[in-house]
Residue frames as qw, qx, qy, qz and C-alpha x, y, z in Angstrom:
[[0.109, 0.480, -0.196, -0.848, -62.23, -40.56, -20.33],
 [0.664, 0.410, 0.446, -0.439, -64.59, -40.80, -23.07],
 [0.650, 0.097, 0.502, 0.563, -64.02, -41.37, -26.74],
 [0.221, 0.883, 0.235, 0.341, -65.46, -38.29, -27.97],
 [0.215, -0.929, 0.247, 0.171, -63.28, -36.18, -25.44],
 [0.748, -0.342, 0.451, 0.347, -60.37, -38.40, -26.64],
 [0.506, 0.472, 0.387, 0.609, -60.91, -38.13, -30.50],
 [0.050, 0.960, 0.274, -0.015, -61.71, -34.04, -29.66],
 [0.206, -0.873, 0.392, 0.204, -58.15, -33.69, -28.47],
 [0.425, 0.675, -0.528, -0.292, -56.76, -34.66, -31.18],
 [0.616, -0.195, 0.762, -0.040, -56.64, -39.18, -30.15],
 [0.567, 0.179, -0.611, -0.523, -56.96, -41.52, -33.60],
 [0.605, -0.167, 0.590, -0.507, -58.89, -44.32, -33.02],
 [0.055, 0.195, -0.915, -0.348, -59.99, -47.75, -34.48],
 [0.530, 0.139, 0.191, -0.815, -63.37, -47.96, -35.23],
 [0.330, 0.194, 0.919, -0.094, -65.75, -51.66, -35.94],
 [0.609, 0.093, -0.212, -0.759, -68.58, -51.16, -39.15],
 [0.884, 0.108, 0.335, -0.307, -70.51, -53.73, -40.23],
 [0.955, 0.296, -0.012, -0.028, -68.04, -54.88, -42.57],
 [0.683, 0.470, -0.275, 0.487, -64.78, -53.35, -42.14],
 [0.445, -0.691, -0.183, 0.539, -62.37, -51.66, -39.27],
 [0.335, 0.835, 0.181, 0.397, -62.09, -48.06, -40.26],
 [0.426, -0.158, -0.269, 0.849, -59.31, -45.48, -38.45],
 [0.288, -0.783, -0.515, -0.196, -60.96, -42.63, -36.87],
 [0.354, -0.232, -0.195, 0.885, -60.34, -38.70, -35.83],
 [0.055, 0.714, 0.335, -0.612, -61.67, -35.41, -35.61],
 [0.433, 0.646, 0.337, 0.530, -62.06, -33.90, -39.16],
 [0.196, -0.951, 0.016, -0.238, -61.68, -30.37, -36.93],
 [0.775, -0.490, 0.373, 0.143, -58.35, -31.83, -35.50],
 [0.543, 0.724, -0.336, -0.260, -55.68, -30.96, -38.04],
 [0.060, -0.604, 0.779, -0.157, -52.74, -33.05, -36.46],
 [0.642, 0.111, 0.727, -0.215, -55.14, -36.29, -36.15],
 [0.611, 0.682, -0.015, -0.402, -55.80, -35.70, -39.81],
 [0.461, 0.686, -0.560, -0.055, -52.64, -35.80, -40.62],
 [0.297, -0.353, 0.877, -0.133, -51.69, -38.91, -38.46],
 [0.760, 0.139, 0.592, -0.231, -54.33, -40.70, -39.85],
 [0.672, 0.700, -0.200, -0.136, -52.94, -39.81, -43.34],
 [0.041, 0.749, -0.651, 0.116, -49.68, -41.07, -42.29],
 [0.622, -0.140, 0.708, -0.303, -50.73, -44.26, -40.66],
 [0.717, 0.502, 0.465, -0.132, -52.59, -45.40, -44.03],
 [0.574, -0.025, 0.482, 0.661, -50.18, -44.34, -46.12],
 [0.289, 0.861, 0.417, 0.039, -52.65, -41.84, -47.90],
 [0.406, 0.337, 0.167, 0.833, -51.78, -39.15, -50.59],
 [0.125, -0.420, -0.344, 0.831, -52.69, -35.89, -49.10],
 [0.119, 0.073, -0.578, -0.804, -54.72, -35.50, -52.56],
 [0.376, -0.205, -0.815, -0.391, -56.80, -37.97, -51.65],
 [0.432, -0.455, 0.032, -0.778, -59.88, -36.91, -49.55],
 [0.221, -0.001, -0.962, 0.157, -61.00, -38.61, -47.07],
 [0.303, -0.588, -0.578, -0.478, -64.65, -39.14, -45.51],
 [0.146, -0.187, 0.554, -0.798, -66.00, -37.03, -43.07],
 [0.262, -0.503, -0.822, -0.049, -69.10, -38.21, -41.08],
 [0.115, -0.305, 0.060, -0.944, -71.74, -36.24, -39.36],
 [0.020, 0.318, 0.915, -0.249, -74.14, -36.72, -36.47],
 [0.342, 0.826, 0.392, -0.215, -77.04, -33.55, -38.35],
 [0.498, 0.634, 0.302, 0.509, -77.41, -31.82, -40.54],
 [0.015, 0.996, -0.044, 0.072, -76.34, -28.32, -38.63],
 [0.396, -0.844, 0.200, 0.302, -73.03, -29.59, -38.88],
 [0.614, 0.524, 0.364, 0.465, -72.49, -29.08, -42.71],
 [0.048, 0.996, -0.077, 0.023, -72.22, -25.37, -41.57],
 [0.665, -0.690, 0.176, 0.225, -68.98, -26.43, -39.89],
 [0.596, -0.256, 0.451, 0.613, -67.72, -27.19, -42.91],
 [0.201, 0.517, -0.055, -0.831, -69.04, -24.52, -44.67],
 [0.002, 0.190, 0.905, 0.381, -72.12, -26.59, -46.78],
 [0.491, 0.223, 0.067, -0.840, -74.87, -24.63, -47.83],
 [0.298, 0.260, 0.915, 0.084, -77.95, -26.54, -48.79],
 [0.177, -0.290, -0.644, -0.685, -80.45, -26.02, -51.43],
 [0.382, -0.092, 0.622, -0.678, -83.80, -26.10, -49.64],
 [0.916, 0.136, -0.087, -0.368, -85.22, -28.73, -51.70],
 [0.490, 0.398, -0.692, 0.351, -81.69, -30.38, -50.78],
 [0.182, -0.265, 0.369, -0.872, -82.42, -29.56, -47.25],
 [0.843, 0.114, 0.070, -0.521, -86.04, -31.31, -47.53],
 [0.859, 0.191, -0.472, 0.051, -84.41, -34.96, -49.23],
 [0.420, 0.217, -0.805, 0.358, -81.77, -35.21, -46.63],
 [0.337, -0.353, 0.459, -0.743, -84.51, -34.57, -43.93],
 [0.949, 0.034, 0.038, -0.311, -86.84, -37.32, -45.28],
 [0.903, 0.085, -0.421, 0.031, -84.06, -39.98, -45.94],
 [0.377, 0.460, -0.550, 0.586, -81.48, -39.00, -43.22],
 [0.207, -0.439, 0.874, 0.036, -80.64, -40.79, -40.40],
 [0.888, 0.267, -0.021, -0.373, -80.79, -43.95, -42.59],
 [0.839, 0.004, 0.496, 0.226, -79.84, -46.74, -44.08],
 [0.550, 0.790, 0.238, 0.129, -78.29, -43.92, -46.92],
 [0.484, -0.395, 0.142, 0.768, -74.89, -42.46, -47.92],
 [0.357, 0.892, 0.260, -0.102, -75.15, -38.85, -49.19],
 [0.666, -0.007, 0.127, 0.735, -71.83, -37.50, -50.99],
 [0.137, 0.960, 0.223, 0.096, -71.27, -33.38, -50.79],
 [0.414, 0.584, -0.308, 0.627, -68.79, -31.19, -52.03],
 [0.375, -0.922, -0.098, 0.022, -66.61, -29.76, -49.70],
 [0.248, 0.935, -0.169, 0.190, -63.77, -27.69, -49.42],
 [0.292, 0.691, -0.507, 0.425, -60.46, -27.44, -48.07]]
């Protein structure tokens, strides 16, 4: 079984960067959410990062861009660049 079908249904995982090992789950996957808050000890206050593999799936979490917003993340994104946007609940 793959890891995407694994993290989809709701697996947490343990993920290799370039500098650190990072736990890993579906941001769409409430119950992985919360295990990974639980594992790490994390306040439920404290956000945590979501990643993304484009830009049409800011809708998912309901992120409207600018369209001169829209235009920067098209020219630096995918990069070597971390972009920070609000989001909700």
């Amino acid at each position: 079984m793959s890891t995407s079908v694994l993290l989809r249904g709701g697996a947490v995982g343990v993920l290799a960067t370039d500098t650190l090992y990072g736990l890993v789950a579906s941001a769409l996957h409430e119950g992985a959410v919360t295990h990974v808050y639980r594992l790490k000890r994390r306040s439920p206050k404290k956000p945590c990062i979501i990643l993304i593999a484009s830009l049409d799936d800011l809708a998912t979490f309901g992120i409207e861009l600018s369209p001169a917003m829209r235009e920067a993340l098209t020219r630096y994104w995918p990069g070597p660049t971390s972009i920070v946007l609000p989001c909700g609940p």
